[in-house]
C-alpha angles and dihedrals in degrees: 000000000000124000118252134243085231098066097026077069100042081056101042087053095043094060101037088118087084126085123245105013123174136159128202129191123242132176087334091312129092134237124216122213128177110198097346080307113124103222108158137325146222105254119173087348083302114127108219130177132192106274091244124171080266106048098049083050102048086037100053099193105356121159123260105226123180114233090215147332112312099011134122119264115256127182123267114243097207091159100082103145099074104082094185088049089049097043086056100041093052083044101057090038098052094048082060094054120095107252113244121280113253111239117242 
């Protein structure tokens, strides 16, 4: 099942505190990028982030999911509705995971 624009939007707007935040559809989901940085996604209206040193500290016993088939876990983000938590939370994720390669 596809995520939808709807929520796609709710958590766009949720975690707006942080710099640099952009989304891009793939395959009817949705990736989530903080300053070129891949840090998490929308799958199946879920919002999942990579399971960094930051995130398992800051999510204390949230659940690994896996986005699709195939795929590696990531951490489910089920407290959407504080926007300064999330904000954090995008923010010290984003500054563990590796920066984009540049294209040759």
């Amino acid at each position: 099942m596809p995520s939808s624009k709807v929520y796609l939007d709710y958590i766009l707007d949720q975690i707006s505190h942080a710099e640099g935040i952009t989304a891009r559809p793939m395959m009817g989901e949705y990736l989530l990028y903080s300053s070129g940085r891949l840090f998490g996604g929308v799958y199946d209206d879920r919002f999942l982030i990579k399971p960094t040193k930051s995130a398992k500290k800051m999510l204390p016993g949230a659940q690994y999911e896996l986005p699709y088939e195939g795929a590696k876990e990531m951490l489910l983000v089920d407290i959407t509705d504080d926007r300064e938590f999330l904000a954090r939370l995008v923010e010290a994720v984003s500054a563990e995971v590796p920066a984009p390669k540049k294209r040759k």
